[in-house]
C-alpha positions in Angstrom: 101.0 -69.7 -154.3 99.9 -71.5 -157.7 102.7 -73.7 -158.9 103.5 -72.7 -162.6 105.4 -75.3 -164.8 107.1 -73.8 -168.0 106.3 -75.5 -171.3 108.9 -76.5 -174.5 108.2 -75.0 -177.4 107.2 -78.5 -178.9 104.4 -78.9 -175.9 103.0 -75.3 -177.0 102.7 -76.4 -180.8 100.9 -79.4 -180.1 98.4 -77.7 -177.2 97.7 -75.1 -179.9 97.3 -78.2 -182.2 94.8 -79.7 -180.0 92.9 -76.2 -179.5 92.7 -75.8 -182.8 91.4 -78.9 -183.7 88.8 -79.0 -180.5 87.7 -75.4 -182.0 86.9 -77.0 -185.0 84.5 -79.0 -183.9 86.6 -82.3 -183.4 85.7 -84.4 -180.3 88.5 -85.9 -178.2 88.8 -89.2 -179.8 89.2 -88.3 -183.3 91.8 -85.6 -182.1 93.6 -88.6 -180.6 93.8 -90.8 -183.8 95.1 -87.6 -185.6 98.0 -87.4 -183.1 98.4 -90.8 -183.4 98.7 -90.7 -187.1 101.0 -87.9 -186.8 103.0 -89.9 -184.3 103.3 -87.7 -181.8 103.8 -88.7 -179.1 102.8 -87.6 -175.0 105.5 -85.8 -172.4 105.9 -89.6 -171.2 106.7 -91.3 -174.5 103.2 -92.6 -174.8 100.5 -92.8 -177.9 97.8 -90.2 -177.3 94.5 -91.2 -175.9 91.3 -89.7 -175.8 91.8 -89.1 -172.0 95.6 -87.7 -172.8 93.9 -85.1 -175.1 91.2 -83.8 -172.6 93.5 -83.5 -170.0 95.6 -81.3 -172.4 92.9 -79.4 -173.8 91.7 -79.0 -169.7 94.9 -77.6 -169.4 95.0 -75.6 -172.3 91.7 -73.7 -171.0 93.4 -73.6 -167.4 96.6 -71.8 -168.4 94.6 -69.3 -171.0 92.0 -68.4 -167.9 88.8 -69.9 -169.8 88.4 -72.7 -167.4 
């Protein structure tokens, strides 16, 4: 049995940010400063990182079935 968290509607507007901008042709870093720019911050509190953005865009792709 798969354990399935629930996302806020704020988590869901910015992993539909990030796909967006990954569809686009942006790579992980530059999607990173963007966030940063728009201060928007992680689920922790913490400035986004290039890491924090693939992990969401990895789970992006998990939760849609395309991973």
């Amino acid at each position: 049995m798969a354990y399935k968290r629930e996302l806020t509607s704020k988590q869901e507007e910015i992993y539909e940010l990030i796909k967006s901008m990954h569809d686009s042709g942006l790579g992980y870093r530059r999607i990173a400063k963007i966030l940063r720019d728009m201060n928007i911050k992680t689920a922790r509190g913490s400035v986004f990182k290039n890491n924090n953005v693939f992990a969401s865009h990895k789970e992006i792709r998990r939760m849609s079935g395309t991973y």
